[in-house]
Backbone as a ProteinNet text record, in pm:
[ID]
protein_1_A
[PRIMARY]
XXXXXXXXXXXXXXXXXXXXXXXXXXXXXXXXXXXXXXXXXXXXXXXXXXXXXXXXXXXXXXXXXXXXXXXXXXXXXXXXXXXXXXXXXXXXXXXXXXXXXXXXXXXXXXXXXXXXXXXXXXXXXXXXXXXXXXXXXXXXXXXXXXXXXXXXXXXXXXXXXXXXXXXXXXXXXXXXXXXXXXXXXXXXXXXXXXXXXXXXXXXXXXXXXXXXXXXXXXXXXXXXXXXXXXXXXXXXXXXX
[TERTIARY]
5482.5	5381.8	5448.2	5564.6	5625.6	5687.4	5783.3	5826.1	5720.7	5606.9	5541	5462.2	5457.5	5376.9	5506.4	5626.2	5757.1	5793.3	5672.3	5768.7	5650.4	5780.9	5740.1	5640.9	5660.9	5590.9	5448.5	5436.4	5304.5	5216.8	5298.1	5189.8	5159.2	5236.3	5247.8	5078.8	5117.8	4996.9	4864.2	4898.5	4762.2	4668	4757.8	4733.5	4695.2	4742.7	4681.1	4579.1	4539	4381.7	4271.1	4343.7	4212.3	4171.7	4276.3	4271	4243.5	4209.1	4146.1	3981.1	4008.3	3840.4	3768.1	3823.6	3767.6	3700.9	3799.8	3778.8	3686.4	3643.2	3574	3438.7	3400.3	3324.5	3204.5	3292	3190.2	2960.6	2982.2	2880.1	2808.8	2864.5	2830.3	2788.9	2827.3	2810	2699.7	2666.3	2544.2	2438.6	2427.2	2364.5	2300.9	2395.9	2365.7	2300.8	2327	2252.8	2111.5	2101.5	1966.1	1855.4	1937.8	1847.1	1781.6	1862	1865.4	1794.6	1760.7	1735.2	1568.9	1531	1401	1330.1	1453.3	1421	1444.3	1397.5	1436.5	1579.4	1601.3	1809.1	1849.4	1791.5	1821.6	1871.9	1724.4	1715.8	1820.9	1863.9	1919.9	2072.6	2116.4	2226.4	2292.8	2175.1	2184.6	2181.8	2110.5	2123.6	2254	2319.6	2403.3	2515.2	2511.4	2616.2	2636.2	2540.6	2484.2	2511.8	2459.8	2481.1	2581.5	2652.9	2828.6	2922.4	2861.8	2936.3	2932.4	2833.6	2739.3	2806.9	2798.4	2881.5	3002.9	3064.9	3171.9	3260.1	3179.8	3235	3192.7	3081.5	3067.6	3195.4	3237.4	3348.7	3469.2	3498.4	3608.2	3574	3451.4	3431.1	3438.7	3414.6	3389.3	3547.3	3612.1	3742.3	3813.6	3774.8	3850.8	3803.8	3719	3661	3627.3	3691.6	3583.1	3636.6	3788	3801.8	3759.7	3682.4	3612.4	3477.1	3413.6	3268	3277.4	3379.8	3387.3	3368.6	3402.9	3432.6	3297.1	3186	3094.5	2979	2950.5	2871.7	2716.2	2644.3	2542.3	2525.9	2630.4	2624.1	2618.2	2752.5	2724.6	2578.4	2547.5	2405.5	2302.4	2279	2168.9	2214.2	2334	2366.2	2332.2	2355.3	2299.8	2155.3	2078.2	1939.1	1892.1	1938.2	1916.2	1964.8	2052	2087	2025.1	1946.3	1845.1	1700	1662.5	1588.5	1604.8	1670.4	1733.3	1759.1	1777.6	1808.9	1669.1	1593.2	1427.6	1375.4	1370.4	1342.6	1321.2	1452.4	1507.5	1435.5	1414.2	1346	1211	1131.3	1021.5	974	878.2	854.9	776.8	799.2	797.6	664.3	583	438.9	469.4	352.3	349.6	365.6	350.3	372.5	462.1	400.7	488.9	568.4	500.7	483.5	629.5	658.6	786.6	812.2	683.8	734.5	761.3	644.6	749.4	875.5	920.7	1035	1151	1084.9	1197.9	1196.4	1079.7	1034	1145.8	1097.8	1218.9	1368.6	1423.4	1542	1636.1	1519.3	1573.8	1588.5	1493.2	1429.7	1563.4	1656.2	1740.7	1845.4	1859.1	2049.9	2024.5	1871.4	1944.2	1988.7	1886.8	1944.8	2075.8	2123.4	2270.5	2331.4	2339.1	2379.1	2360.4	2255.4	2244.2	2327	2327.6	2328.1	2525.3	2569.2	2691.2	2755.4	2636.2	2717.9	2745.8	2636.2	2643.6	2748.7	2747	2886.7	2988.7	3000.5	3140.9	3189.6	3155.7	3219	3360.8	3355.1	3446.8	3531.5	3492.2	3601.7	3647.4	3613	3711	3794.7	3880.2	3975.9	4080.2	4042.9	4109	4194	4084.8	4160.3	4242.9	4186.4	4283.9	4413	4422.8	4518.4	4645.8	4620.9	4670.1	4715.8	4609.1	4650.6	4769.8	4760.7	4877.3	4806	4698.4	4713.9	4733.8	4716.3	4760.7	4610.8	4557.3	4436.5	4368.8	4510.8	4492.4	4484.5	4570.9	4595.3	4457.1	4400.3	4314	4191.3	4190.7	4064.9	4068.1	4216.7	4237.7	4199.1	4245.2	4195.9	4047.2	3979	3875.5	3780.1	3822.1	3795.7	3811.1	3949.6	3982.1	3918.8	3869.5	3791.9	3631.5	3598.2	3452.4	3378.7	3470.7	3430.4	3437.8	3509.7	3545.6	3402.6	3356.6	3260.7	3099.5	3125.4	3036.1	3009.5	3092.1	3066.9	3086.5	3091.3	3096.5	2903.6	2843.8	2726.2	2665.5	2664.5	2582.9	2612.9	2735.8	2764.4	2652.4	2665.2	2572.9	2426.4	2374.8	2282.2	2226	2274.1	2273.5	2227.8	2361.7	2304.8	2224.6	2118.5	1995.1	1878	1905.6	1781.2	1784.4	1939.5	1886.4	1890.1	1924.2	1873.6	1849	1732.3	1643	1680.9	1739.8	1771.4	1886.8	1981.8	2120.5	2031.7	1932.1	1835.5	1843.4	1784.6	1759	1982.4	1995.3	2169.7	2218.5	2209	2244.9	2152	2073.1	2020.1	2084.8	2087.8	2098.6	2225.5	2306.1	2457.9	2478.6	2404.8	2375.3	2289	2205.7	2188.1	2264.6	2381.2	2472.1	2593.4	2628.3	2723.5	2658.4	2518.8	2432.9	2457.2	2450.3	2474.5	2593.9	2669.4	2854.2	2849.9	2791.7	2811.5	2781.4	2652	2560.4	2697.3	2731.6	2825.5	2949.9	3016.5	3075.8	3089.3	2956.8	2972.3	2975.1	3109.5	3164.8	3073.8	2970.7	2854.9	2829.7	2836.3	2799.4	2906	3067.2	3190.6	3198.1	3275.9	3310.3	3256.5	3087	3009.9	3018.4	3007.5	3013.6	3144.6	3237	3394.5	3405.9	3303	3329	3214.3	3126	3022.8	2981.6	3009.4	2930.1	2965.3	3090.6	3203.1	3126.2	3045.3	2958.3	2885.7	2863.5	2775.3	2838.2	2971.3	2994.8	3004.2	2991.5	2965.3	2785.8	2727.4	2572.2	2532.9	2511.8	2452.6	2494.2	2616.7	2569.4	2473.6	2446.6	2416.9	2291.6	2215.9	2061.8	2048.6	2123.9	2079.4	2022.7	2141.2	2124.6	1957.4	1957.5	1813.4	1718.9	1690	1601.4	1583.7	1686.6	1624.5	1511.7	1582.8	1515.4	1360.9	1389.8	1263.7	1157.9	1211.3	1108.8	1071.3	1193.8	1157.4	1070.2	1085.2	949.9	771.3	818.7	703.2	610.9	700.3	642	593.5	681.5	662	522.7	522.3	357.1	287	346.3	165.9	134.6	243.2	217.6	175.4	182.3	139.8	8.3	-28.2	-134.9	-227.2	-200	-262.1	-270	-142.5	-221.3	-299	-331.1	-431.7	-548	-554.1	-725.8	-747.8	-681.1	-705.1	-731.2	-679.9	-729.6	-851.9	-928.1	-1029.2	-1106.3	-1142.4	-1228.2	-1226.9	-1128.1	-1138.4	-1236.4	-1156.3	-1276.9	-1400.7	-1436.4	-1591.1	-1668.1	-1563.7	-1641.3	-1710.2	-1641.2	-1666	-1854.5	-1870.2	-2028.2	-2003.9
-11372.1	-11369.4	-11375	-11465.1	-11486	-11327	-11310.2	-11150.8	-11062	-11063	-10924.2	-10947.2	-11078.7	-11173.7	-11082.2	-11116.5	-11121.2	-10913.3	-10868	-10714.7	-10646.3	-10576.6	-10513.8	-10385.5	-10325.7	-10211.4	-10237.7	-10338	-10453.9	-10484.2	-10515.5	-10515.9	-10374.5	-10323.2	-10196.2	-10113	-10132.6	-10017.1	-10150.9	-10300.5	-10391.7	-10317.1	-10292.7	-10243.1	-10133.4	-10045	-9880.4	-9889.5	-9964.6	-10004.6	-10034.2	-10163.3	-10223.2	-10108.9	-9986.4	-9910.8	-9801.9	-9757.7	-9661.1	-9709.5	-9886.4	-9884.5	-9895	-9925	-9935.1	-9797.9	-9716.6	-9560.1	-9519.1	-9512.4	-9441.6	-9552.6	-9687.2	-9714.3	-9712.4	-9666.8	-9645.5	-9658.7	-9522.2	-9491.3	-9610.9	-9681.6	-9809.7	-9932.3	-9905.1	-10032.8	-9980	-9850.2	-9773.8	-9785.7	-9842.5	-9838.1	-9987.1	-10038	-10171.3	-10268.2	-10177.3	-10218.6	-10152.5	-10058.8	-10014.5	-10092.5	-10085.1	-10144.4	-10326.5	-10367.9	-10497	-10508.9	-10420.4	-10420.7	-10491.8	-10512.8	-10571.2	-10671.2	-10746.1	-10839.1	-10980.5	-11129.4	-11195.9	-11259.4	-11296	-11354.8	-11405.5	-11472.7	-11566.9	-11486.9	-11391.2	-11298.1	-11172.2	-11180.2	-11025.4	-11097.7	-11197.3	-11280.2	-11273.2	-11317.5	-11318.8	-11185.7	-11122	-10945.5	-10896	-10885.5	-10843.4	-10907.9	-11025.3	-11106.7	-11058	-11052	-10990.4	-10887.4	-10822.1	-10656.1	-10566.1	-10660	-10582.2	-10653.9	-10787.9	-10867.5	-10764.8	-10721.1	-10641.7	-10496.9	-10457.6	-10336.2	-10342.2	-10405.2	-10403.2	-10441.9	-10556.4	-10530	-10421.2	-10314.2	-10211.7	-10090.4	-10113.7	-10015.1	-10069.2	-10176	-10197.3	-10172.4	-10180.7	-10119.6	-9998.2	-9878.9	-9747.6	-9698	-9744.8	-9715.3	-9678.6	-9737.3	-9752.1	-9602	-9556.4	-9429.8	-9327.6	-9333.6	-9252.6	-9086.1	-9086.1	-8909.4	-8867	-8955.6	-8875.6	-8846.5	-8961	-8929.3	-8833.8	-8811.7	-8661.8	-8521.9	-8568.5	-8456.9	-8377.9	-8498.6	-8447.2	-8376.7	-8235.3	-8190.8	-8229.2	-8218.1	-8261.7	-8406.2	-8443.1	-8620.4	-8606.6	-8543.2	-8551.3	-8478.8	-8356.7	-8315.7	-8430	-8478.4	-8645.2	-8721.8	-8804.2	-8844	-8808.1	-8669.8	-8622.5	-8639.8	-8593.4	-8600	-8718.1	-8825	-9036.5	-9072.5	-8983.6	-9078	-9003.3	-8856.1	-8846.4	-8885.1	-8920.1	-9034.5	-9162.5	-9204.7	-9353.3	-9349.4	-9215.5	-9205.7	-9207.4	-9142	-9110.4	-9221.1	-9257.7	-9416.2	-9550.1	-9538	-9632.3	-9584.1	-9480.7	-9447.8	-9498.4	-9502.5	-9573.8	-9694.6	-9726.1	-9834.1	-10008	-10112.8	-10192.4	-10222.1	-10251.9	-10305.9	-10428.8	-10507.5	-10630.9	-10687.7	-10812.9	-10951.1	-11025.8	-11226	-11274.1	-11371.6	-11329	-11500.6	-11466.5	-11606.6	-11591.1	-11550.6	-11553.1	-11396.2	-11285.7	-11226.5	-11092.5	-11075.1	-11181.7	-11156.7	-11167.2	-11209	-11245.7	-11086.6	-11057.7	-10928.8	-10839	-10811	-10753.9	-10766.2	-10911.1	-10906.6	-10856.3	-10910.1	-10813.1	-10691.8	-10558.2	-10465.6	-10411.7	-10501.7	-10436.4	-10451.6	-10562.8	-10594.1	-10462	-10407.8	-10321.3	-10165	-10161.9	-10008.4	-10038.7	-10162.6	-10136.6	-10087.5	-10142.9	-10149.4	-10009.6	-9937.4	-9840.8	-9745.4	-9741.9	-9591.3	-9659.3	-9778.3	-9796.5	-9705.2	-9718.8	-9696.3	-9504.9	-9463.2	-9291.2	-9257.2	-9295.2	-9279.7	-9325.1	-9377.2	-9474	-9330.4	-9256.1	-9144.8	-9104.4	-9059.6	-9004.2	-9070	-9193.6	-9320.7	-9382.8	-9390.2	-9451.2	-9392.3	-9277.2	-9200.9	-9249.6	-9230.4	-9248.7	-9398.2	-9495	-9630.2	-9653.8	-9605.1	-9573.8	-9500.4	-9386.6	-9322.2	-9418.1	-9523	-9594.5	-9713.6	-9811.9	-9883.5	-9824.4	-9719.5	-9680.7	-9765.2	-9791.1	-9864.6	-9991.6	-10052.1	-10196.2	-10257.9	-10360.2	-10380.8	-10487.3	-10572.3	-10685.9	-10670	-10561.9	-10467.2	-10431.2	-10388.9	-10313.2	-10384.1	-10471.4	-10597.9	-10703.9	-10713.5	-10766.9	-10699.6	-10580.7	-10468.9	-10514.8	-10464.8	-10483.2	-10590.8	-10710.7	-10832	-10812.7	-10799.4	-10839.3	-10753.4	-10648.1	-10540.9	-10573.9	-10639.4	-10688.7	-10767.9	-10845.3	-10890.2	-10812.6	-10715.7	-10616.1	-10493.2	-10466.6	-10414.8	-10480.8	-10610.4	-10669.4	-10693.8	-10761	-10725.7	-10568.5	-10490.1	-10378.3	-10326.7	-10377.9	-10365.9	-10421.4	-10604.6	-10651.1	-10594.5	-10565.8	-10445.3	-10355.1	-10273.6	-10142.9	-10221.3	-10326.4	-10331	-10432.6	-10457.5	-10495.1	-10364.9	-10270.1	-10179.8	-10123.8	-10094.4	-10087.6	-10145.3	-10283.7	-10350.8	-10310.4	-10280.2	-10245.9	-10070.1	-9986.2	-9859.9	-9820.6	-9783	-9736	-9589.1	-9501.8	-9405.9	-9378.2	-9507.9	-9517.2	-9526.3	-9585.2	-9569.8	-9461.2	-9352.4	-9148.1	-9164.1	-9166.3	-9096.9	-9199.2	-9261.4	-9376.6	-9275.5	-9269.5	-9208.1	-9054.6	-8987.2	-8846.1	-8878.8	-8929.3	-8957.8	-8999.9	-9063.7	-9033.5	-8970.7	-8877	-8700	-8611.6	-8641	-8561.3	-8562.8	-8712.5	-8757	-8682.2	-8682.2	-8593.1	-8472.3	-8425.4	-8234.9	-8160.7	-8307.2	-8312.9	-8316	-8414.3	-8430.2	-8354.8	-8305	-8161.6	-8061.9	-8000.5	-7874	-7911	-8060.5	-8069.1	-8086.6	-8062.8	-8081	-7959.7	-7989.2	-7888.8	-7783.9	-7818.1	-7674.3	-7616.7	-7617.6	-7536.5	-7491.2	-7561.3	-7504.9	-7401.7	-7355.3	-7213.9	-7109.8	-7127.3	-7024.9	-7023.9	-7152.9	-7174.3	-7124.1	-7127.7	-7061.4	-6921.7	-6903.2	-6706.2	-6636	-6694	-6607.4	-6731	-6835.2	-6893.7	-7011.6	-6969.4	-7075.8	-7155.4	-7066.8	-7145.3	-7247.1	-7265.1	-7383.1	-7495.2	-7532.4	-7640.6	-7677.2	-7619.9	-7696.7	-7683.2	-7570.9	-7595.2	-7685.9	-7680	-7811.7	-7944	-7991.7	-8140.1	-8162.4	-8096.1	-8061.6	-7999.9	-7944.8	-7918.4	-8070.2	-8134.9	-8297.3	-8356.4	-8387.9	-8453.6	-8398.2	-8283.1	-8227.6	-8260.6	-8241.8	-8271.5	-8392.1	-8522.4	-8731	-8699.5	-8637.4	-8693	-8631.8	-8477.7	-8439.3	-8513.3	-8553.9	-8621.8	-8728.5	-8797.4	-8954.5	-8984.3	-8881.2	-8906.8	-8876.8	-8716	-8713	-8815.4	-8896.2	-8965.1	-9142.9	-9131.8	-9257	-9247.2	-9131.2	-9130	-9112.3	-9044.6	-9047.7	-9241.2	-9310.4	-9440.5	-9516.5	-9457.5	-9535.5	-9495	-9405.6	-9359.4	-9426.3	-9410.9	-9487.4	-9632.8	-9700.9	-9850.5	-9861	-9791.1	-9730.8	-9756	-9664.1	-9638.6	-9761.7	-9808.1	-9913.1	-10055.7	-10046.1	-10170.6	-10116.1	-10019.7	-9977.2	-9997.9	-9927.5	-9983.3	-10151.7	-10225.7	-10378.8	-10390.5	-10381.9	-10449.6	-10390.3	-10250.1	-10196	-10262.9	-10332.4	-10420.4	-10510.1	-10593.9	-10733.9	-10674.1	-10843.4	-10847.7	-10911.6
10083.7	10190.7	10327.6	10333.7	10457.1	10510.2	10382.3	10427.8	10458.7	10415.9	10444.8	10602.2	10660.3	10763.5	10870.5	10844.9	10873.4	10936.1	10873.4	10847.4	10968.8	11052	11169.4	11115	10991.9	10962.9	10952.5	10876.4	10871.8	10965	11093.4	11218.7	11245	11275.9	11334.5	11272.7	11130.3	11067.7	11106.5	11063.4	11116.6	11265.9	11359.9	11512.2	11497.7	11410	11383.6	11371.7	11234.6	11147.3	11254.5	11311.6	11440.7	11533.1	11589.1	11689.4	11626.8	11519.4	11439	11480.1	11448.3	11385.5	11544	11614.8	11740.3	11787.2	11780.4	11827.8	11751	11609	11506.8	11520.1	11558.8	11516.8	11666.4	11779.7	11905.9	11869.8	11757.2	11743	11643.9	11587	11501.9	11577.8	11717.4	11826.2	11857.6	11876.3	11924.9	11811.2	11692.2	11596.5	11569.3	11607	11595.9	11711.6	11860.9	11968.9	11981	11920.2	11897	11810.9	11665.3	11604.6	11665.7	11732.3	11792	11907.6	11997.4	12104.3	12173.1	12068.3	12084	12022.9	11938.3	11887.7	11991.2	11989.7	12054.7	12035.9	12157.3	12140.8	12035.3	11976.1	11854.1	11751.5	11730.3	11640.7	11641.3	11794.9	11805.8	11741.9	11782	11756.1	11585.6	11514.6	11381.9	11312	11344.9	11301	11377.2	11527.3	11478.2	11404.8	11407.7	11302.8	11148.2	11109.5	10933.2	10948.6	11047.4	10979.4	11027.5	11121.8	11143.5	11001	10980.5	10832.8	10680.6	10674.4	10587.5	10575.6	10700.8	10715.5	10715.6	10754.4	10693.2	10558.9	10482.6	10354	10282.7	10296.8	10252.6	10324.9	10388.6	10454.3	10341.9	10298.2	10221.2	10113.4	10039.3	9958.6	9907.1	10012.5	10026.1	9998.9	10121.5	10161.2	9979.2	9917.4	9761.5	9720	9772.1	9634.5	9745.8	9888.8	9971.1	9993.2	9951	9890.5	9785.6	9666.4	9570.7	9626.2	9722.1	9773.9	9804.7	9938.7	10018	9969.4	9820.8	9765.3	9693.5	9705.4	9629.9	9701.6	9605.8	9701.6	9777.3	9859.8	9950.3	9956.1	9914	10025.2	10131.8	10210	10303.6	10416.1	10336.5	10371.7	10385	10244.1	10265.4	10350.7	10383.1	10491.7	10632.8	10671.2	10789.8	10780.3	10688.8	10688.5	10730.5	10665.5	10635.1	10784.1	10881.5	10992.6	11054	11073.2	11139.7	11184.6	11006.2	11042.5	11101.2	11083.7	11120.4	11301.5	11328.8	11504.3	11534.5	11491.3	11566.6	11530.6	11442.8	11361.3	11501.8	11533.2	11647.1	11781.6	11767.1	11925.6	11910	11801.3	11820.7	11896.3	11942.5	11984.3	11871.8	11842	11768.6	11777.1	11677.6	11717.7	11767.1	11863.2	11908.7	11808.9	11855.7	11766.7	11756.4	11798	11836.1	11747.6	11622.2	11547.8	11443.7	11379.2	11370.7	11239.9	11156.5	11011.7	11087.9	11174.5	11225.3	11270.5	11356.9	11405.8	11282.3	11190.7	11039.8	11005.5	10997.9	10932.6	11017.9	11151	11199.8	11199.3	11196.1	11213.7	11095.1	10954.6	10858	10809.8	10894.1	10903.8	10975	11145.2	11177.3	11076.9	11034.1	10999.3	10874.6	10785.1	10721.8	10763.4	10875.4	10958.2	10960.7	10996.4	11077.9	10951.9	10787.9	10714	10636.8	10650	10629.6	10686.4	10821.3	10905.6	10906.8	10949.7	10887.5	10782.6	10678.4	10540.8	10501.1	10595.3	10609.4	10718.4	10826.8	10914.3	10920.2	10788.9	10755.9	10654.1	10574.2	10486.4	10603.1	10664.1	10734.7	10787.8	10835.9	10902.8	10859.8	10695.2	10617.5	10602.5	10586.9	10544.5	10655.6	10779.1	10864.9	10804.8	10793.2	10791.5	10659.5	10548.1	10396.8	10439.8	10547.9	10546.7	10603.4	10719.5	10787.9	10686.6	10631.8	10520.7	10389.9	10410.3	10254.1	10132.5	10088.3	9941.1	9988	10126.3	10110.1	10156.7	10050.5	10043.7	10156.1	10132.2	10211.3	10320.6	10432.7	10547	10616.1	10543.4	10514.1	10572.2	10483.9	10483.5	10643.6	10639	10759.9	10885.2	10866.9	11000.8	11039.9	10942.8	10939.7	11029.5	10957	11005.9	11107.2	11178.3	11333.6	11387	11358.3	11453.6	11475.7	11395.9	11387.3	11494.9	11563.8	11669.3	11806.8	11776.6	11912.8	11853.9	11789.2	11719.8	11749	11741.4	11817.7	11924.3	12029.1	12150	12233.9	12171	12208.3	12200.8	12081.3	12099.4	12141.2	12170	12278.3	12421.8	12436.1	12611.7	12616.6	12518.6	12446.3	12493.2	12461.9	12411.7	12593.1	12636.6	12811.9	12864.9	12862.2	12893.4	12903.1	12762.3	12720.8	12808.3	12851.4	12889.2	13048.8	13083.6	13228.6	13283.6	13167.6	13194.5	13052.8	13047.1	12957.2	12889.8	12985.6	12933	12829.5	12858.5	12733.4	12587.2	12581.9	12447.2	12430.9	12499.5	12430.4	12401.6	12524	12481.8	12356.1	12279.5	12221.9	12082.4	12093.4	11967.4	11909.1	12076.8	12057.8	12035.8	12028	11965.3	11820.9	11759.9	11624.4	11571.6	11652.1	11588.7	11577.5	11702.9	11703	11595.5	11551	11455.9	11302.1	11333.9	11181.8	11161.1	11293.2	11256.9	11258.7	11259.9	11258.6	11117.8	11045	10929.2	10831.7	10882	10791.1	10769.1	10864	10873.9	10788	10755.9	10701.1	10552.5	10497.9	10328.1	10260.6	10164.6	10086.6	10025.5	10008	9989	10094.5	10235.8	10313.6	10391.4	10407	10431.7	10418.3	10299	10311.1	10353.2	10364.7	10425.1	10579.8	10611.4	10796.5	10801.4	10771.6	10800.1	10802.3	10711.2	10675.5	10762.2	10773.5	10849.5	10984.2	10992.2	11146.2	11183.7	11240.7	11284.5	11385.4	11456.9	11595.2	11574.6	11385.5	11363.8	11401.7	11381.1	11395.1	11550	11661.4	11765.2	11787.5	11707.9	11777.5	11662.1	11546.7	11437.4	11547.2	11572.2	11632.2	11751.4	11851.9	11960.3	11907.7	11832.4	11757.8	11709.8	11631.4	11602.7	11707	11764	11924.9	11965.1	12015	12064.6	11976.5	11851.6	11731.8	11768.1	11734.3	11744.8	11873.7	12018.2	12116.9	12152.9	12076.8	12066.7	11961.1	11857.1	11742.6	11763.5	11806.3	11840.5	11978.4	12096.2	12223.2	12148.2	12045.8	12014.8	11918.5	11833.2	11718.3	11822.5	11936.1	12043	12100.6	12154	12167.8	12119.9	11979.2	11887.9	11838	11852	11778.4	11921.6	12026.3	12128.7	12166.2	12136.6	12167.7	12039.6	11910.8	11813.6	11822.7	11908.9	11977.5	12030.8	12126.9	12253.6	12204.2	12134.6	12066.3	11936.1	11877.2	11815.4	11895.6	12014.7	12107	12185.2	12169.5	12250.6	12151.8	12059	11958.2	11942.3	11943.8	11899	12030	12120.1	12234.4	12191.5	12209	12202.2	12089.7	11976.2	11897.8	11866.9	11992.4	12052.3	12125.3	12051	12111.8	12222.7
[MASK]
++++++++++++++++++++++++++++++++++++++++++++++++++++++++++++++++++++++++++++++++++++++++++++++++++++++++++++++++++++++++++++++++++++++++++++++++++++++++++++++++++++++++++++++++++++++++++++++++++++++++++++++++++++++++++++++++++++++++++++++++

């Protein structure tokens, strides 16, 4: 243990791992300040605690098998599909309510988005960090860890941001539409065709994602706001 504590190659790839996961997990801070963003402090506190914890032992998990996933065909297609929902999802607005089953209701509602939409944009970022680890598990696990807190405050930043400009919410989403139609173009059933006949997909598919969350998610915002609307007009007109 001492020798391997001891061995310069050891840090070296430790520092790779953390500075891999930092760079690759940007959009995971964006996932996790979303889903959080409207719960109260307490609540936002404990969700993201759980569900960066959550997500990440599913990343060490993955990391073990994640060039056979890659390999299989329309995962990554469902994936793009599952984090498109999950982006428009987030643009919604939360029904009221103050009492403290809902806020349970919610906080568990976020930590599993995080854990979810984690676990679809982790296919690709694990490779990166397996490639860096070599087979070394413990390396690996450690990276991990130490990056988790830089992962976290990276999304309460994210998620400040949020409360004092409103618009990082649309760009924050349309960035994991965009990570979707990255992902679409990349599964081995639709490769070889985008290569041979429509290379252009792969810069317009992410950039159609992106446009798709912000178009679906304003339109589905006002149909549910508008369905508050009229459900509080009727309650009153009910009242004797």
């Amino acid at each position: 243990m001492i020798a391997w504590l001891s061995d310069a190659h050891t840090w070296i790839a430790l520092l790779e791992i953390i500075g891999v996961n930092i760079v690759l997990s940007g959009d995971n801070a964006v996932v996790i300040a979303l889903a959080c963003r409207t719960l109260p402090p307490k609540q936002q506190r404990l969700a993201i605690l759980f569900g960066a914890a959550g997500a990440i032992v599913l990343r060490v998990l993955l990391t073990g098998f994640a060039v056979m996933l890659l390999a299989k065909p329309y995962l990554k297609l469902a994936g793009g599909v599952l984090l498109l929902w999950i982006a428009v999802k987030l643009l919604l607005p939360d029904d009221d309510g103050d009492d403290d089953s809902k806020d349970n209701s919610s906080m568990y509602a976020a930590i599993k988005t995080i854990v979810i939409a984690d676990l679809v944009m982790s296919l690709d970022n694990v490779l990166g960090v397996a490639a860096v680890a070599k087979g070394d598990v413990v390396l690996l696990i450690l990276g991990l860890l130490i990056s988790m807190p830089l992962i976290i405050y990276g999304s309460t930043l994210i998620m400040r941001l949020m409360g004092r400009f409103p618009v990082v919410i649309t760009l924050g989403a349309a960035l994991l539409g965009y990570v979707a139609g990255e992902m679409a173009v990349t599964d081995p059933v639709v490769t070889p065709w985008i290569e041979a006949n429509a290379l252009w997909l792969h810069m317009f598919a992410p950039l159609l994602g992106a446009v798709l969350v912000v178009l679906a998610g304003k339109y589905f915002a006002r149909r549910k706001k508008r369905a508050v609307v009229e459900v509080a007009v009727e309650q009153q007109d009910s009242k004797p």
